[in-house]
MIVEXTOR-303038 format. One record per residue: z, y, x of N, C-alpha, C, O in turn. Coordinates in steps of 0.001 Angstrom, whole numbers, plus 500000, padded with zeros to 6 digits. Each point is the difference from the previous one (the first is absolute). Example, Ala and Ser with C-alpha at 12.3 -4.5 7.8 and 13.67 -1.06 7.14 Angstrom:
! residues 2
507800494310513190500000501190499110500000501200500900500665499981501036498615501069498614500060501190500820500730501090499230500169501108500509
This chain:
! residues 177
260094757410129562500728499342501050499437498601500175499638499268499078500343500556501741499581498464500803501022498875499893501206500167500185498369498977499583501054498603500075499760498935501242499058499230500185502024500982500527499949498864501163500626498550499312500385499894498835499611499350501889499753498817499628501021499294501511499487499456500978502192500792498778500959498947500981500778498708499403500825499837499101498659499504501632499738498621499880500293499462498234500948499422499469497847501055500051499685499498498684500856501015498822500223499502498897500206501827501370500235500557499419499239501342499736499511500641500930500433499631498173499299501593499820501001501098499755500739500145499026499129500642502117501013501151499791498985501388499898498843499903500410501634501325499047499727500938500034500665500919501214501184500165500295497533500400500328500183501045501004500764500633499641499654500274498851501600500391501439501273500947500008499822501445500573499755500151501197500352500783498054499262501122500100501492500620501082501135500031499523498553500428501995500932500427500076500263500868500234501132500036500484498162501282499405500625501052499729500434500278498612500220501203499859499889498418499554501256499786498863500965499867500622500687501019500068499850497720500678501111499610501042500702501428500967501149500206500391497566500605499753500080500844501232500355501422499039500211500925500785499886499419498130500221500946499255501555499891499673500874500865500063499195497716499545501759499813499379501124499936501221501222500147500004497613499509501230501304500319501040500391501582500849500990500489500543497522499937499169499924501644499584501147500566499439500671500902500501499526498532498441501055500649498907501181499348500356500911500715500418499275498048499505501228499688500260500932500541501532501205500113500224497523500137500641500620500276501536500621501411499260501182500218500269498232500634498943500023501382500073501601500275499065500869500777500395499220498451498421501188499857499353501120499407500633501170500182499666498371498999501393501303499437501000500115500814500833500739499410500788499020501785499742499749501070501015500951500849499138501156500223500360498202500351498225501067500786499418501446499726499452500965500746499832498859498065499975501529499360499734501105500113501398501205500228499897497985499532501513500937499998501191500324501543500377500983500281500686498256500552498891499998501423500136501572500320499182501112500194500490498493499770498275501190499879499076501111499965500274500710500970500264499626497792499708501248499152501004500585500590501350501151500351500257497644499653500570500014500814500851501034501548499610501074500390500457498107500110498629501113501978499780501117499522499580501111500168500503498557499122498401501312499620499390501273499901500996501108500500499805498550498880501097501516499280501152500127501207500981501067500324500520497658500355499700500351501327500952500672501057498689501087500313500488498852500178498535500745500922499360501320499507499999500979500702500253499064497992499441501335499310499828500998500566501206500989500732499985498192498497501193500926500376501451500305501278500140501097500348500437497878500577499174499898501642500115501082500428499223500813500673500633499492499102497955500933500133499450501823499622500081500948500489499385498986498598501503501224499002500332500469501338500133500395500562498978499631500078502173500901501177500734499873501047499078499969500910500829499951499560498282500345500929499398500837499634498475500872500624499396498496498201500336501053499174499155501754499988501129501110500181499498498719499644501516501504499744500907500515500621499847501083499890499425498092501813501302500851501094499562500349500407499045501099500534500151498361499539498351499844500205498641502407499704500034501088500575499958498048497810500170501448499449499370501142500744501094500971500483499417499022499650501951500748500367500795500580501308499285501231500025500009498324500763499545499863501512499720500906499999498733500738500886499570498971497743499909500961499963498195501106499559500416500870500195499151499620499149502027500726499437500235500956500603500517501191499799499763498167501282501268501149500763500644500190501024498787501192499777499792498485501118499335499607500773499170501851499909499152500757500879499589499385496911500498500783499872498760501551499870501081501146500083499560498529499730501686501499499709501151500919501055500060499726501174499755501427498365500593500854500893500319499323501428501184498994499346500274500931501145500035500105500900500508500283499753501999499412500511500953501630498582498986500184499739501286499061498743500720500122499470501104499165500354498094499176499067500156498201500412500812499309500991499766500473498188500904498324500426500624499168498687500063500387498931500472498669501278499092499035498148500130499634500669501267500001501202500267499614497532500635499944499735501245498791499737499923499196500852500381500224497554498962498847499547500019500070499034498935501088499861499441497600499221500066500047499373498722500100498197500693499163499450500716501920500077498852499881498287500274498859499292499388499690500097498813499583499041502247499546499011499757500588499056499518500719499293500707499043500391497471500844498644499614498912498693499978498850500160499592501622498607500865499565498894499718500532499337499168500861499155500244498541501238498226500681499415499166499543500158499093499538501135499889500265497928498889498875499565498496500538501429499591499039500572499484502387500513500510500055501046499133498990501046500924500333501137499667499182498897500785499108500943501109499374500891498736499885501224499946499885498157499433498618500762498755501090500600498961499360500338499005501604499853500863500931500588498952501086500953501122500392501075499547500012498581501689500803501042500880499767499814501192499517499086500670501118502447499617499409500775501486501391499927500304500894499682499215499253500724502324501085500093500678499723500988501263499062500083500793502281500703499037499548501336501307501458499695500603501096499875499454498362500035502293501529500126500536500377501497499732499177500899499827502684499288500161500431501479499988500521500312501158499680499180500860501150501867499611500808500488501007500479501329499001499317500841499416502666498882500688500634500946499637500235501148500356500693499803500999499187501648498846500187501160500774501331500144499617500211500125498794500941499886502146501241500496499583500010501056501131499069500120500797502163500709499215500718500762500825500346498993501470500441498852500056499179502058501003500753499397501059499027498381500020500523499143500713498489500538498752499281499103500509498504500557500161499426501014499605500294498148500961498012500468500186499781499070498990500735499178499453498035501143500411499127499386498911499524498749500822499595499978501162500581498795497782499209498899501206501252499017500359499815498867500446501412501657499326500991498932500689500626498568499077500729499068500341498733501212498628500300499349498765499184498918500240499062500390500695500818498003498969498884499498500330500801498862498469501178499850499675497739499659499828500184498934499001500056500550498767500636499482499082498704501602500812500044500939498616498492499659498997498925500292500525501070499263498444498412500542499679500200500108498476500955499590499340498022501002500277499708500561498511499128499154499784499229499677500903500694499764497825499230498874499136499644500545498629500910500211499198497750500046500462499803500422498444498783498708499690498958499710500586501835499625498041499434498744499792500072500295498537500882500609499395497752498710500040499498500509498370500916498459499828500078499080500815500675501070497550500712499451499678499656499975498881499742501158499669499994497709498990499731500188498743501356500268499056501034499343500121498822501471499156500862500924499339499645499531497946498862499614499733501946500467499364499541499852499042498992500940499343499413499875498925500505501523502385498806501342499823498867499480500155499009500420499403500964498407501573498481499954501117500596499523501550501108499678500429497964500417499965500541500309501682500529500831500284500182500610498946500527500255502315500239500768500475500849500000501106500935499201499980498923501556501009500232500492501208501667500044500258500717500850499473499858497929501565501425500238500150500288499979501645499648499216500881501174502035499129500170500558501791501442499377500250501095500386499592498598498634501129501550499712500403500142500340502044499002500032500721502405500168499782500591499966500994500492499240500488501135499756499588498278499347501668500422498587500474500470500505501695499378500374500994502022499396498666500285499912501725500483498917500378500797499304499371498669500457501858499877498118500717501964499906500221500647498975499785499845502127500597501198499603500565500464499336498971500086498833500382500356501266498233500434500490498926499305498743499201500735499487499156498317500101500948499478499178499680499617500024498465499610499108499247500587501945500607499698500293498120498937501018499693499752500701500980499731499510498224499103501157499283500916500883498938501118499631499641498428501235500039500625500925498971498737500169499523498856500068500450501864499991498192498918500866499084499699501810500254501038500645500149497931499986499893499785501146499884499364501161498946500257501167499705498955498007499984499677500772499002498482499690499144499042499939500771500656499881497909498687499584499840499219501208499752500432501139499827498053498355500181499233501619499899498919499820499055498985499325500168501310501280498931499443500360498973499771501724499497500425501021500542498882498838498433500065501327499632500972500534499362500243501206500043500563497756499149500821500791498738501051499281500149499994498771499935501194502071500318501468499794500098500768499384498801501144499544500012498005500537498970500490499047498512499806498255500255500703498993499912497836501376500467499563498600500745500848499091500889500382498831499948499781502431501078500648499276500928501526499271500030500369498881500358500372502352499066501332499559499373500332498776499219500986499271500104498064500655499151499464498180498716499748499147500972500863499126500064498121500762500881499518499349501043501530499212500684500440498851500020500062502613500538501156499819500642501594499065499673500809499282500586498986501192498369501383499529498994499489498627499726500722499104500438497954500444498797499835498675499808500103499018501285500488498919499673499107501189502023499576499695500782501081499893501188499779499319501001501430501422498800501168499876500995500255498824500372499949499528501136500411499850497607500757498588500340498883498786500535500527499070500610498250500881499242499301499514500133498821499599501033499949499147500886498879502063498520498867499950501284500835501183501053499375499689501014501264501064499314500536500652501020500572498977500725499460499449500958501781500255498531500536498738500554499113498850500396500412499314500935498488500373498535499315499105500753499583500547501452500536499705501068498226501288498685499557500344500910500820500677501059499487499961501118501973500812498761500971499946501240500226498411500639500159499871501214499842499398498227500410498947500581498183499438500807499950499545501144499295500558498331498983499673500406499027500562501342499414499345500862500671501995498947499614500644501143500341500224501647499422500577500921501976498563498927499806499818501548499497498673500599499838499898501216499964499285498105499041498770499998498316500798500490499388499886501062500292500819497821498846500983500412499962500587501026498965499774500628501762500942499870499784501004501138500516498764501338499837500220501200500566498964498432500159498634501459498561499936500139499506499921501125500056500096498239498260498958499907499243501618501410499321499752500997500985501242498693499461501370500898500649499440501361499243499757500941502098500038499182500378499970501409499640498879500676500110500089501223499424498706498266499611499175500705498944499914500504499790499219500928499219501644498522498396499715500125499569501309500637498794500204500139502361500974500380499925500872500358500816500788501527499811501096500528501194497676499841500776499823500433501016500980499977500656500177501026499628500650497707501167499831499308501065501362500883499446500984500490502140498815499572500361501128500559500463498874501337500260498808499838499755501911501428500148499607501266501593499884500124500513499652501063
């Protein structure tokens, strides 16, 4: 290599395809990293809707009977990542389906002295309260322990809590007319 000579310094010629190899590689590893990222957020989205229905399906699975999910609420709200919310409509005698309005089913993971687990409550707007319904687990020993420790407590919280939650759907959704 040759030495130029700027203004009284001696530098060495800079080889640059060296330069032109590492941006070779680096373009090519920043290409596969956006690829990545890239699937990653499309499986994610791809997955959303069958995760919806998943839970919809456990949900009605655990309802009374006179009960029908309608569609799943949009909540705006930090619990978004722990509970879902489906509006309902009651089937009784002598009504159509559909006339009921302010009904929804809420299944929100709740920590338990088991772990987490899955609690379905019944929130009607008139009424302004939730009920407990039922938790879902596998084992009825479980659940009963779960149950008995948790009455006075996280149930009672989260009845009191969840129509705070399901406000956060009607506002940002515009709610029942």
């Amino acid at each position: 290599m040759a030495d130029i000579d700027l203004e009284g310094e001696h530098e060495e010629l800079i080889d640059l395809s060296q330069y032109k190899e590492r941006l070779i590689q680096y373009g090519l590893f920043s290409a596969m990293l956006v690829v990545f990222f890239g699937l990653l957020v499309l499986f994610t989205l791809l997955s959303r809707n069958a995760w919806d229905k998943g839970l919809c399906l456990q949900v009605e699975q655990v309802l009374p009977e006179d009960y029908t999910i309608v569609s799943t609420d949009v909540l705006q709200s930090p619990f978004v990542v722990s509970c879902a919310s489906f509006s309902l409509v009651r089937n009784t005698q002598g009504k159509s389906a559909g006339t009921d309005e302010g009904l929804h089913a809420v299944i929100i993971r709740v920590m338990t002295s088991f772990g987490p687990f899955p609690m379905v409550f019944l929130y009607d707007e008139r009424k302004s309260s939730a009920d407990f319904v039922c938790l879902l687990t596998g084992s009825s020993r479980v659940e009963d322990s779960i149950i008995s420790s948790a009455r006075n407590s996280q149930i009672a919280y989260w009845e009191r809590r969840i129509p705070k939650i399901v406000r956060t759907a009607e506002l940002h959704t515009g709610g029942a007319e």
